[in-house]
N, C-alpha and C positions, 0 to 999 in steps of 0.2 A: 388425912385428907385423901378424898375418891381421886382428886383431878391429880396430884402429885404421883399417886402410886400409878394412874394407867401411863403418866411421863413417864416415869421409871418402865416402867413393862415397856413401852417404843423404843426407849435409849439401850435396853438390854437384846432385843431383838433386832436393830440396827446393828448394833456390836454381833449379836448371833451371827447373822448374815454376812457380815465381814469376816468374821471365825472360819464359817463353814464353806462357804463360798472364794476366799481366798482375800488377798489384802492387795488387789490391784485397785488401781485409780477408779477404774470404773465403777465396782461395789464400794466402795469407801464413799465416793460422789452421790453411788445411787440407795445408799443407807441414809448420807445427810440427808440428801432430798425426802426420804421415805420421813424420818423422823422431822423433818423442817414441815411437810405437809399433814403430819399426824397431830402436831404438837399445834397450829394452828387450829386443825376442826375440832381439838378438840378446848384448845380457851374458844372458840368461834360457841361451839354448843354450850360449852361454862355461862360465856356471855349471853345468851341467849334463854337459857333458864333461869339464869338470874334477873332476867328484866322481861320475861316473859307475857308481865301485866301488859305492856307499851308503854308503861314511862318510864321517864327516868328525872332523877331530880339533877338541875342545872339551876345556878344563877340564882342565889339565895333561896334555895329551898321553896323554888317555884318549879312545879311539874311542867314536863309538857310530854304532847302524843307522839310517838315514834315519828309521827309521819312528817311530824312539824322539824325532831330533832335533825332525821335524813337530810329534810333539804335543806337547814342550816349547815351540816355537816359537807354536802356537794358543792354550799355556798363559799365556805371555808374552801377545802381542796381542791377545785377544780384550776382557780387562777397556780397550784403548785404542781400539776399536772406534766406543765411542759418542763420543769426544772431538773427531770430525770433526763429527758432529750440533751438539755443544754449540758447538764451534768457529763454527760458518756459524750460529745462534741469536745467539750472542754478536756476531758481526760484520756482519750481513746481516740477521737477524729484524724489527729494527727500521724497517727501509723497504718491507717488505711490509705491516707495520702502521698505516705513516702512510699508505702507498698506498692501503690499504684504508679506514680511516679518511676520509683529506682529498682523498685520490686523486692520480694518478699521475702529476700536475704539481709537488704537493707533494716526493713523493716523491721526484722527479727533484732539485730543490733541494735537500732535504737529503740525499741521496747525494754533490750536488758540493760543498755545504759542509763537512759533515763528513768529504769525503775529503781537500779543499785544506785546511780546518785540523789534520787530524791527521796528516799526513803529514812537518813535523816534529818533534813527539811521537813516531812511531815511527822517524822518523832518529833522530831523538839518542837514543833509547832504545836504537836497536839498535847505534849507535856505541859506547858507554857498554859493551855487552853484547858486542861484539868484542873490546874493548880488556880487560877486564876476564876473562871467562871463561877462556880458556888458562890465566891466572898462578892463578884461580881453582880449576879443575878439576887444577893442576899440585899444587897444595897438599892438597888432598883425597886426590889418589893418594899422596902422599910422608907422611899422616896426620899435616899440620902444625895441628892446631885452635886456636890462638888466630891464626896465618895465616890462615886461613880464615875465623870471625871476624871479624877485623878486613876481610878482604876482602869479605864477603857486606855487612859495615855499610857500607862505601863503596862496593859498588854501588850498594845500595838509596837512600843517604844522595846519590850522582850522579845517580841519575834522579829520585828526586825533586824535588831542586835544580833541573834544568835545566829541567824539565815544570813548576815552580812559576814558575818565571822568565815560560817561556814565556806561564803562564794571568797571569801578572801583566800581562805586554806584551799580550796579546790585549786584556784589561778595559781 
């Protein structure tokens, strides 16, 4: 494979650059980014020679023109747009605010507490969420609904289990 082997050639000149240039934070950051933006243009140009005609088949084997698929595609994403906003609000707002607040020693402390105590809350959440999802979404497609059901209540009924455990052990 063309596209595997110029991966390989980015991920090994990435690594060069951290070699030759030293192993501080800053090249280590600016080799990801170098291969995070290589690895990109170049499935971006994969993708794009490969559908080169302007179609592409969707939805039982019915074409349609690029131009048709975009704005389906803008139609899809745009309402998920602001979700990155609310995302970095929801997980980050909060220590701008003590920063500001109590200032930016505060701040610094609870950034490292509340990231060493939640960190296994989101393991075991996201465990729970591995283990669980496939047999879940397998059920959903096959239009099994009391499978389903019963599998969203034992998700739900797992993580809160284990995250009650957890706030029990913490107290």
């Amino acid at each position: 494979d063309d596209q595997l082997a110029r991966y390989e050639a980015v991920l090994f000149l990435a690594t060069a650059a951290v070699i030759v240039f030293g192993t501080s934070a800053t090249w280590v950051i600016a080799s990801h980014l170098a291969v995070s933006f290589a690895v990109t243009a170049m499935f971006a140009r994969g993708l794009s020679a490969k559908f080169a005609s302007g179609r592409i088949l969707l939805e039982s084997s019915r074409a349609l023109p690029s131009a048709e698929l975009d704005r389906r595609m803008w139609l899809y994403a745009l309402p998920l747009v602001p979700l990155g906003l609310i995302g970095w609000i929801n997980n980050l707002g909060d220590r701008y605010l003590i920063g500001g607040i109590l200032g930016l020693a505060d701040a610094g402390v609870y950034a490292a507490v509340y990231g060493l105590a939640s960190a296994p809350f989101m393991m075991a959440g996201g465990t729970i969420e591995l283990g669980l999802r496939p047999v879940y979404q397998d059920a959903v497609s096959r239009g099994q609904t009391d499978r389903v059901n019963r599998l969203f209540t034992l998700w739900l009924f797992s993580v809160t289990a284990v995250c009650g455990l957890g706030v029990i052990i913490i107290a």
